[in-house]
Backbone as CSV, one residue per row, in Angstrom:
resi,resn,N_x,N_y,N_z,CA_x,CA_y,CA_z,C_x,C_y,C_z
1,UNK,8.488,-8.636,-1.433,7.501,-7.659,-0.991,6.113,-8.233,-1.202
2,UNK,5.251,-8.010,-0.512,3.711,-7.824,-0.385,2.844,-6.868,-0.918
3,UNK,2.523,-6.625,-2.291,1.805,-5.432,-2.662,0.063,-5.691,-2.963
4,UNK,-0.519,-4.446,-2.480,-1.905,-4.967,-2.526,-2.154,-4.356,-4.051
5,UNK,-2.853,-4.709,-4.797,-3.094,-4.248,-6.453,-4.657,-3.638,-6.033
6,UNK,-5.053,-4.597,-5.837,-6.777,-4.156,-6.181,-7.228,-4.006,-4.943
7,UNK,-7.611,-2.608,-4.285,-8.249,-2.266,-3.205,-9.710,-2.920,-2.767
8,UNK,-10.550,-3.684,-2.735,-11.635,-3.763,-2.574,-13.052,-2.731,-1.826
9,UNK,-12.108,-2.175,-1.640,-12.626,-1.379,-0.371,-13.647,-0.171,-1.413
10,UNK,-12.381,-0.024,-2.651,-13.052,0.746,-3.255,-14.802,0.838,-3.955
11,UNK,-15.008,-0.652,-3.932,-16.406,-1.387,-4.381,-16.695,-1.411,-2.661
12,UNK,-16.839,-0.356,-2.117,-17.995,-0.548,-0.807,-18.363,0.549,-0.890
13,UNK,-19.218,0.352,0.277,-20.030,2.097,1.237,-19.205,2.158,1.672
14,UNK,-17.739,2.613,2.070,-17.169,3.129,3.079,-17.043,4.651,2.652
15,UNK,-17.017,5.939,3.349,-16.927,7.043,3.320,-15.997,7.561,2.095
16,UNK,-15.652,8.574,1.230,-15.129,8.914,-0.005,-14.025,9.052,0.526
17,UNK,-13.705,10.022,1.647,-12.115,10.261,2.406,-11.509,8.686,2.418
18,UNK,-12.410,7.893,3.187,-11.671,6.722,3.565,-11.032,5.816,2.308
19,UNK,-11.997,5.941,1.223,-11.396,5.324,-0.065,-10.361,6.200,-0.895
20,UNK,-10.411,7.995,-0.447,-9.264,8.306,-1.483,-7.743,8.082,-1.514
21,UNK,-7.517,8.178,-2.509,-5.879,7.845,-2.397,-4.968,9.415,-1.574
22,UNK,-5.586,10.354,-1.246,-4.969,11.139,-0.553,-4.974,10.824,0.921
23,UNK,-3.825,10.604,1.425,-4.158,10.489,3.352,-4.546,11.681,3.900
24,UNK,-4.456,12.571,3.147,-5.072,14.395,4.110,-6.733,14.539,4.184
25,UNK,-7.131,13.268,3.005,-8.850,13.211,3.599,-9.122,12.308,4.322
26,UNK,-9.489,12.857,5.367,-10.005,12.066,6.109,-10.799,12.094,7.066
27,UNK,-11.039,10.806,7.441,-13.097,10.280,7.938,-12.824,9.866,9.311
28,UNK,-13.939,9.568,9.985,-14.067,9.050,11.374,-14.148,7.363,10.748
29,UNK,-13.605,6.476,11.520,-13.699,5.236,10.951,-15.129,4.459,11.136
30,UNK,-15.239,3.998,9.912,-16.332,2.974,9.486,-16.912,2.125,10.747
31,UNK,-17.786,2.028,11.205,-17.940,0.526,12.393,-17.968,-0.371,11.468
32,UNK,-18.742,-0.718,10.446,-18.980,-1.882,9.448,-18.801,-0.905,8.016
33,UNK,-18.009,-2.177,6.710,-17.629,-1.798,5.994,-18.794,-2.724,5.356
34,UNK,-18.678,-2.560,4.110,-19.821,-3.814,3.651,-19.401,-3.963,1.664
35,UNK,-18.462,-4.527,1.117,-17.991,-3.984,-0.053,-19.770,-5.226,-0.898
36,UNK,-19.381,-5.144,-2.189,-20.299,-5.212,-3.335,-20.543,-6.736,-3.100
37,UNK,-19.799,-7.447,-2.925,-20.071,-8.859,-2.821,-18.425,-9.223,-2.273
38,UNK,-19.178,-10.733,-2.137,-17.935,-11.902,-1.086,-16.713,-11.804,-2.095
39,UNK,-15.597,-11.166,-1.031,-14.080,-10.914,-1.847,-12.895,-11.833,-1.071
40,UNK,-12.236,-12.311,-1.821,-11.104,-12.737,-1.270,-10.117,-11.596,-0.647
41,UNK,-9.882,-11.958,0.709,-8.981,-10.569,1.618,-8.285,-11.368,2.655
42,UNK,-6.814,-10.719,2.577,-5.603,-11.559,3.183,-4.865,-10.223,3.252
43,UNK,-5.063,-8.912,3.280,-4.078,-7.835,3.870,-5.255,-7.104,4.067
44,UNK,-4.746,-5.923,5.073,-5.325,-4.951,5.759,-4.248,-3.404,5.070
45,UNK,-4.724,-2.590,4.273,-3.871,-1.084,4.270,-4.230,0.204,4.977
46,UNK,-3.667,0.414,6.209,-4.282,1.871,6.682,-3.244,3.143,6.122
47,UNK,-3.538,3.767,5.989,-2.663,5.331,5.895,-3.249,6.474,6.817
48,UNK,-2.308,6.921,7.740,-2.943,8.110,8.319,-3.752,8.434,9.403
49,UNK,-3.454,7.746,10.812,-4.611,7.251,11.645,-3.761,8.012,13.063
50,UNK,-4.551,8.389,13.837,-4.647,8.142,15.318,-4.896,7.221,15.806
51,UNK,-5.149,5.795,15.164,-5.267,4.916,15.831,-3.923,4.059,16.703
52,UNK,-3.882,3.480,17.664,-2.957,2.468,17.910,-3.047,1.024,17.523
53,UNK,-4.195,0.825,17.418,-5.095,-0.707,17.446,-6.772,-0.991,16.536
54,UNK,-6.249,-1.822,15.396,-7.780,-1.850,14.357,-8.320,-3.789,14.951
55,UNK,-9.219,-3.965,15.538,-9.786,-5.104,15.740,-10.962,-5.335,14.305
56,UNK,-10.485,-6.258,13.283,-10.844,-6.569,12.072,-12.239,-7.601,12.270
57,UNK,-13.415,-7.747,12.012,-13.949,-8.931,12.121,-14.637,-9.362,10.837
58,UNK,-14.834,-10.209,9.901,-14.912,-10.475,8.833,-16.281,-11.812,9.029
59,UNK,-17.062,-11.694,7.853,-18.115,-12.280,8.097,-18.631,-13.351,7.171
60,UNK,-16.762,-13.900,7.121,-16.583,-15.091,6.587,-17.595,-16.412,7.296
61,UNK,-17.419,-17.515,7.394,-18.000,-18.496,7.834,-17.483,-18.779,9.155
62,UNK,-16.167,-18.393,9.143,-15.687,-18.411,10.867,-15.474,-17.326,11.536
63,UNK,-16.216,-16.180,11.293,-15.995,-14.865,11.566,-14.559,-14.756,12.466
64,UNK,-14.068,-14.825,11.185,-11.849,-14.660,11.426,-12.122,-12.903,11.869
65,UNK,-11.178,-12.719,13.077,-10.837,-11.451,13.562,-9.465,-11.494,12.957
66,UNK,-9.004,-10.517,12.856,-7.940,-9.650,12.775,-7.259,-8.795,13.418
67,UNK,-6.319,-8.663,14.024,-6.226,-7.590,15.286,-4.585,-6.903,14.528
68,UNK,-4.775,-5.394,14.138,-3.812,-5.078,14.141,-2.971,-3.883,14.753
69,UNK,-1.946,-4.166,14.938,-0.933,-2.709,15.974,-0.679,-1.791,15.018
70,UNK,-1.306,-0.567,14.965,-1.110,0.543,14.027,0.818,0.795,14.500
71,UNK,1.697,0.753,12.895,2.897,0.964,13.214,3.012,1.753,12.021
72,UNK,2.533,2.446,11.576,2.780,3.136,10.396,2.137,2.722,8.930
73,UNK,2.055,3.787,7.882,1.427,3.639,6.872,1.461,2.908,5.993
74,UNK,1.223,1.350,5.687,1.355,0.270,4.619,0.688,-0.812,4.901
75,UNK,0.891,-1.803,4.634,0.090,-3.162,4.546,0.028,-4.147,5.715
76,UNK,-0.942,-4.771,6.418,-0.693,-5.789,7.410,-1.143,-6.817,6.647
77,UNK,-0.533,-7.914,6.954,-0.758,-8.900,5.548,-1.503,-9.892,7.063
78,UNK,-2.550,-10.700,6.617,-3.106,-11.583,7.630,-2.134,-13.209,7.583
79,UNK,-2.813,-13.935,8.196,-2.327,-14.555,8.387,-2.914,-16.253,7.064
80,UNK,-4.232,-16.171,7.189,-4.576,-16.280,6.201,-6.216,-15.649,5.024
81,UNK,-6.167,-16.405,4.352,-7.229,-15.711,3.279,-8.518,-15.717,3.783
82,UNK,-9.637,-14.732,3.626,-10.552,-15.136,4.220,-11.293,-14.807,2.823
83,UNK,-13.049,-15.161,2.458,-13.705,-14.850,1.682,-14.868,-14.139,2.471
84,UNK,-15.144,-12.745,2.319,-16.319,-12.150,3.022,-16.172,-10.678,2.385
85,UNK,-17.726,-10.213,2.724,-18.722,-9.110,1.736,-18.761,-7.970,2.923
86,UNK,-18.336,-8.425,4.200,-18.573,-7.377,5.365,-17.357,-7.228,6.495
87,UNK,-16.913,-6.055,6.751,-15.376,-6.338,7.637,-16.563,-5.363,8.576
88,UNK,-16.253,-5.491,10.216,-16.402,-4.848,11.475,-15.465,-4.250,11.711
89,UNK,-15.165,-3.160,12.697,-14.235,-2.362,12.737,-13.849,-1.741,14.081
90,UNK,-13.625,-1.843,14.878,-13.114,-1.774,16.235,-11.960,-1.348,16.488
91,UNK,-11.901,-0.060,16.748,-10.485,0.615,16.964,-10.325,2.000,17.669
92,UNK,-9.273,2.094,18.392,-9.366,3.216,19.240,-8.782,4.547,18.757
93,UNK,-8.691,4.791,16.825,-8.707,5.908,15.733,-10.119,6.874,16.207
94,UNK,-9.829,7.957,15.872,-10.523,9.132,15.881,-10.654,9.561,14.217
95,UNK,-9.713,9.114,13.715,-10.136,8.885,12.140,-9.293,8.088,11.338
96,UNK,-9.381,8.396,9.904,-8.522,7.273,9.185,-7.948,8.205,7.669
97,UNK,-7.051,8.151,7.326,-6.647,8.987,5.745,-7.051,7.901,4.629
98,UNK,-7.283,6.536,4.821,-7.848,5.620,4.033,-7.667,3.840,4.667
99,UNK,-8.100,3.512,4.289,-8.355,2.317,4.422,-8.784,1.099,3.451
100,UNK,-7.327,0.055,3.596,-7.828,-0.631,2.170,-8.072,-1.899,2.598
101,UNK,-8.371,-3.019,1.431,-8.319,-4.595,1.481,-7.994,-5.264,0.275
102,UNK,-7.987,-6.518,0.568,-7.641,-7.753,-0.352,-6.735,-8.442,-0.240
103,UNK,-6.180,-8.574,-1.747,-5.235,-9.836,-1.748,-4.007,-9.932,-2.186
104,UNK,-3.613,-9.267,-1.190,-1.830,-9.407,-1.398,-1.327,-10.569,-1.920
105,UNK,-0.511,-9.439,-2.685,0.547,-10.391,-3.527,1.773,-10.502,-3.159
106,UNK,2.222,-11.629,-2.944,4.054,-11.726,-2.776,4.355,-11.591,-3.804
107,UNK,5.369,-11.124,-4.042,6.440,-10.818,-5.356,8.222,-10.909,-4.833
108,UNK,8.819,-11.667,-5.327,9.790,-12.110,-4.763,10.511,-11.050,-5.381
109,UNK,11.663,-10.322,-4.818,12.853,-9.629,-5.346,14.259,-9.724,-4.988
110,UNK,15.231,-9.459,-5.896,16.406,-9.843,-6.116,17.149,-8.855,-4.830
111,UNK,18.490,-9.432,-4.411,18.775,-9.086,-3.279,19.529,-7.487,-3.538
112,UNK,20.012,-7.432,-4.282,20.110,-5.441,-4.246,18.496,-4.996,-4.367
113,UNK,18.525,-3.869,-3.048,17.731,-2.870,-2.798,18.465,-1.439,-3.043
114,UNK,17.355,-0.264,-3.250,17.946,0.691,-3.150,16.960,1.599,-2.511
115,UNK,17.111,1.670,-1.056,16.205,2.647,-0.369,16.620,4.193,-0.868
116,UNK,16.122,5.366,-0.490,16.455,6.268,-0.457,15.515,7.609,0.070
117,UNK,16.455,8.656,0.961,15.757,9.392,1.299,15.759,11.035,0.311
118,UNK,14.915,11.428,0.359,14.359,12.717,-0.060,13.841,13.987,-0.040
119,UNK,14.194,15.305,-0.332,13.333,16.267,0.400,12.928,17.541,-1.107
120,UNK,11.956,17.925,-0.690,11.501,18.927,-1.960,11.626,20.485,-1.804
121,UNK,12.310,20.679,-0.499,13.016,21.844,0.202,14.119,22.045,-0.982
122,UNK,13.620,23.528,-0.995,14.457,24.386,-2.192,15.683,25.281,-1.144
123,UNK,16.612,25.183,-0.397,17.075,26.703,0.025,17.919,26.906,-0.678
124,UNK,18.228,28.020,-0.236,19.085,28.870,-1.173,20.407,28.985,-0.464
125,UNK,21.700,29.345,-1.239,23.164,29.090,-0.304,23.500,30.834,-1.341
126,UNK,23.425,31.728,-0.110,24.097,33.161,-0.296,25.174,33.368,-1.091
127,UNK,25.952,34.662,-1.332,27.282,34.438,-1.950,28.048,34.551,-0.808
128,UNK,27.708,34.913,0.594,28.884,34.293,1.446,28.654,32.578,2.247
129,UNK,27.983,32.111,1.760,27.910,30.815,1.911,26.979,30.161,2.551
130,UNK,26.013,31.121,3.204,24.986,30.887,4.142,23.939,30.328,3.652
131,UNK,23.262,29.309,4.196,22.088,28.717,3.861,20.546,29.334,4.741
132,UNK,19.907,29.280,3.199,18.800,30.086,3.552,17.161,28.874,3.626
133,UNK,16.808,28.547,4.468,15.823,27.095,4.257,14.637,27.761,3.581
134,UNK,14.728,27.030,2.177,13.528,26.996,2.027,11.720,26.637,2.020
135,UNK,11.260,27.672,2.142,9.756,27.618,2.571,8.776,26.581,1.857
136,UNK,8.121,25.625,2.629,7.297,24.487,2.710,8.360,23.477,2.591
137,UNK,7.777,22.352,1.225,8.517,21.103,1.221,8.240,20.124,2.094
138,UNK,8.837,18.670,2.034,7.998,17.693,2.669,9.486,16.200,2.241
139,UNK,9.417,15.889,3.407,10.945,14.998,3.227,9.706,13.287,3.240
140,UNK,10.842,12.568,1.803,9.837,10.921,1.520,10.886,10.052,1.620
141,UNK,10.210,8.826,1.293,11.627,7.965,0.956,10.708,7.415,-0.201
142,UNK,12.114,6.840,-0.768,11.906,5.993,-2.449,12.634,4.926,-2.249
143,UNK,11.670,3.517,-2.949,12.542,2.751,-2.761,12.758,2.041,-4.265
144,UNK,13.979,1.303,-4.873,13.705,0.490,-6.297,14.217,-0.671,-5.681
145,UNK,13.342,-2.209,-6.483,13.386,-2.948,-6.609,13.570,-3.972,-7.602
146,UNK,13.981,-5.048,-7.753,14.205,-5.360,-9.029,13.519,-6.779,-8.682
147,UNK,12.820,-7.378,-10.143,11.412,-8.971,-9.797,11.957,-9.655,-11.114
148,UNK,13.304,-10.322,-10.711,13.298,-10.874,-12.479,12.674,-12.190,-12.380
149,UNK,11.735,-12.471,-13.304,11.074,-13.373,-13.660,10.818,-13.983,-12.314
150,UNK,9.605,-13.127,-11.746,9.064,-13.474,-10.342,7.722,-12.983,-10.151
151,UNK,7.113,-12.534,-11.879,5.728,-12.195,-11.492,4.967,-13.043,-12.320
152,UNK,3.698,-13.454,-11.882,3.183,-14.524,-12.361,1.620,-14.616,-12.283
153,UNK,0.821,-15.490,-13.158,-0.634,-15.285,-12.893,-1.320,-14.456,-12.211
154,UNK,-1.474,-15.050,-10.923,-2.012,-14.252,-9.773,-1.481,-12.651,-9.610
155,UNK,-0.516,-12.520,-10.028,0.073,-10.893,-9.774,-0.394,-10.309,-10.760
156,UNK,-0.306,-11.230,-12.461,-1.077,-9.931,-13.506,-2.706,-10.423,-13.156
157,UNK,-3.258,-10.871,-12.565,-4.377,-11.155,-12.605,-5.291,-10.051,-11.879
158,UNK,-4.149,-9.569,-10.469,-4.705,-8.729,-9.386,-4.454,-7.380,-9.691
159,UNK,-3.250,-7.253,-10.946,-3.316,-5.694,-11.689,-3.728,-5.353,-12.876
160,UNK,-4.669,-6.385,-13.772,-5.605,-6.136,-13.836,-7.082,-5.940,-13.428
161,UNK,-6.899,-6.261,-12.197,-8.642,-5.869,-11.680,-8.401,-4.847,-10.812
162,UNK,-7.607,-4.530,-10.782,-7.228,-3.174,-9.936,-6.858,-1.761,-10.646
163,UNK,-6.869,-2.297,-12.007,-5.955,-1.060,-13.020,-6.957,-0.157,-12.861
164,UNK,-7.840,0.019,-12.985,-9.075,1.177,-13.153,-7.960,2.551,-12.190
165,UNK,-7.785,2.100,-10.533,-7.705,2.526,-9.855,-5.930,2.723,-9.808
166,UNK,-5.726,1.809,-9.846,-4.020,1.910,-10.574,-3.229,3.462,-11.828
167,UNK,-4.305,2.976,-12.215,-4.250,3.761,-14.046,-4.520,5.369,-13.355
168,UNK,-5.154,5.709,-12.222,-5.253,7.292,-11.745,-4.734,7.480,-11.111
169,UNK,-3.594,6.609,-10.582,-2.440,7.292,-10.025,-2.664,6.693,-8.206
170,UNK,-3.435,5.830,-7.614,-3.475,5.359,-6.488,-2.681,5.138,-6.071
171,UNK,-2.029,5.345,-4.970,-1.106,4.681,-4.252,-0.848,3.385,-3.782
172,UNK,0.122,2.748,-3.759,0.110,1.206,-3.261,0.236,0.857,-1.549
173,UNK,-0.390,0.086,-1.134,-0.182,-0.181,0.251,0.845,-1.275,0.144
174,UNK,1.616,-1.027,0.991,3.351,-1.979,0.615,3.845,-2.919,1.830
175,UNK,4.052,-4.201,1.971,4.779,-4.783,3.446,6.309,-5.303,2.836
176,UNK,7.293,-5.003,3.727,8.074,-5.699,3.643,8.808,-6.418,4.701
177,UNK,7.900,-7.106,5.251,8.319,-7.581,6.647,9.195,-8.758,6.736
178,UNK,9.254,-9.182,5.417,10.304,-10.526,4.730,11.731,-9.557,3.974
179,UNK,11.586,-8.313,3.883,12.907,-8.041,4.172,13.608,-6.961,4.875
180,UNK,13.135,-7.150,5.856,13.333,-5.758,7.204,14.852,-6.165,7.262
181,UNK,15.394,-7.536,7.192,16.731,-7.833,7.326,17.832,-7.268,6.675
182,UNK,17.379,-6.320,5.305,18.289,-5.626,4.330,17.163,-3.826,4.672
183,UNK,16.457,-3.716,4.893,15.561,-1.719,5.134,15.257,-2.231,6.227
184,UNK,15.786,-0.451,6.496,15.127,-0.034,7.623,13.644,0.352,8.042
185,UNK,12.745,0.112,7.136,11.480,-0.202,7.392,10.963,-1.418,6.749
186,UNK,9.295,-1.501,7.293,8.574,-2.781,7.204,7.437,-2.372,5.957
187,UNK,6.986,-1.465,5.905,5.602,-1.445,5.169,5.744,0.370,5.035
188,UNK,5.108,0.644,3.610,5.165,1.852,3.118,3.537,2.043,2.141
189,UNK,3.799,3.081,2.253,2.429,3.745,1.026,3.098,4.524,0.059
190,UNK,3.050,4.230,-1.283,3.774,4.604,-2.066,3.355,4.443,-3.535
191,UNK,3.784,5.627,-4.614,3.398,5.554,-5.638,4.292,4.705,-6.635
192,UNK,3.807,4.763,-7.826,5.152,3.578,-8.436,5.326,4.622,-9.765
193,UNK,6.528,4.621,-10.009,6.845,5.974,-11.060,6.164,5.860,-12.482
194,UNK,5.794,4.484,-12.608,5.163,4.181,-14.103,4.176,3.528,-14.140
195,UNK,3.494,3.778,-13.020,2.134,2.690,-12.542,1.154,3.171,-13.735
196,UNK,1.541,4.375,-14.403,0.349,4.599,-15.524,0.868,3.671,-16.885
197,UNK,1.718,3.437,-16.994,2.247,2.938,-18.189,3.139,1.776,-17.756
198,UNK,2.604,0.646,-16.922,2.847,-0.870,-16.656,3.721,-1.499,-17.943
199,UNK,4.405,-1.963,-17.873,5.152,-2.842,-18.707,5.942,-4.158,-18.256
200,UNK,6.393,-5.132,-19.034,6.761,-6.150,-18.089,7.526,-6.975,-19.327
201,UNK,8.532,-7.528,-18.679,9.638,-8.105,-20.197,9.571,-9.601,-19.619
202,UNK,9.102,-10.078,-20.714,9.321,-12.264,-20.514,10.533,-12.644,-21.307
203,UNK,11.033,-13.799,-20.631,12.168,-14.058,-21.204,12.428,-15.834,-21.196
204,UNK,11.319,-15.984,-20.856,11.779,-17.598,-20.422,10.306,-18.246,-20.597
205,UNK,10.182,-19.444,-21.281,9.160,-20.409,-21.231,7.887,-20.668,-20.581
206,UNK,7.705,-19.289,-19.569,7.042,-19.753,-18.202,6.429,-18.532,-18.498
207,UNK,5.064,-18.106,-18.052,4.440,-17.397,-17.510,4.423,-16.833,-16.107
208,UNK,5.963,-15.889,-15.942,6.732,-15.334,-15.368,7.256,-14.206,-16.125
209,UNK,7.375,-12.525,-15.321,7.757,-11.784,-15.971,8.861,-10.702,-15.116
210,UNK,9.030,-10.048,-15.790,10.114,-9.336,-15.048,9.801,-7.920,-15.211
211,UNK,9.740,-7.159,-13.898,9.775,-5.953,-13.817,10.757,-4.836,-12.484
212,UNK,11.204,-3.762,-13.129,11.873,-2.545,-11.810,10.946,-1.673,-11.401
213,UNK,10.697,-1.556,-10.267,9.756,-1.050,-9.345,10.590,-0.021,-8.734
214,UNK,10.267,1.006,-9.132,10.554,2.567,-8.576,9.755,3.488,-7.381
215,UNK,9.251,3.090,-6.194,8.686,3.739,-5.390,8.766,4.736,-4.748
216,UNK,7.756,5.507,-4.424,8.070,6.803,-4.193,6.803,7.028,-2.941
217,UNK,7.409,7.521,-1.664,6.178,7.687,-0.920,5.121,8.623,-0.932
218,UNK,4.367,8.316,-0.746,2.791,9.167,-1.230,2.335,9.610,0.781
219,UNK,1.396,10.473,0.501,0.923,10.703,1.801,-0.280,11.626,1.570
């Protein structure tokens, strides 16, 4: 998997909707984003768009575009890294539930997955047997993963500069386009069940660690 840790987006002017971790706020999209200073950025996270199509332009030294096909809520990972303080924004959205950046991390995981679907619908089953649906509720999926001794520098490096935002419960922008071959999806937005209380077990010589990743979709 591809997880983004540290949003950058959050160190800009972009609108408060567009940076919260809720997708139900939401903004008309940014033309120019402009974060605090020159960041390393190699994924794109939208949640929540009418858009079909985000044309990215970055104001790196080769002003690298980005062009991505809105397919649902999680991570477009680029192709490669760029370093720049200003993204352009070109897209045919009427708004956005958030919008993130940076620097995805690969994190390699072991080949059992466990997708799963979910619903928070209460009904009720009569005493002659009838089902009664209950009122509101909202159907997610969860997924667990398992990283034995597959996280490393760069991964605790990017959750610590991201914990601020981590530590209140943010949601993660997620790709898994390296294993669409085992799920039925590519990229998710999702919370992690212990993202407040991170832990990680070493077991071997290396500055490599091991952790189970419990996801849960956010929206």
């Amino acid at each position: 998997m591809i997880i983004l840790f540290n949003d950058v987006i959050q160190y800009s002017n972009a609108p408060a909707a567009i940076k919260s971790p809720s997708l139900s706020d939401t903004a008309a999209v940014p033309s120019t984003i402009t974060l605090d200073k020159a960041r390393p950025i190699n994924a794109i996270g939208i949640g929540n768009t009418t858009g079909t199509y985000f044309n990215i332009t970055f104001n790196d030294s080769s002003n690298t575009v980005f062009s991505i096909s809105f397919a649902g809520n999680g991570l477009y990972v680029m192709p490669k890294t760029v370093t720049a303080s200003q993204l352009t924004i070109a897209t045919n959205a009427a708004f956005a539930g958030r919008i993130a950046a940076g620097k995805g991390v690969e994190i390699c995981t072991s080949i059992a997955k466990e997708p799963g679907w979910h619903s928070t619908a209460e009904p009720r089953v009569t005493l002659s047997g009838q089902v009664i649906p209950g009122r509101g509720g909202y159907n997610y999926r969860t997924l667990s993963l398992d990283s034995r001794y597959k996280i490393g520098p760069e991964a605790m490096s990017e959750i610590i500069a991201g914990y601020k935002y981590i530590g209140m419960g943010y949601p993660f922008f997620l790709s898994f386009e390296k294993e669409t071959y085992k799920l039925p999806y590519s990229r998710l937005y999702a919370g992690e069940k212990n993202q407040r209380a991170m832990s990680f077990e070493g077991g071997i010589e290396q500055y490599l660690y091991s952790r189970k990743w419990d996801f849960e979709e956010r929206f």
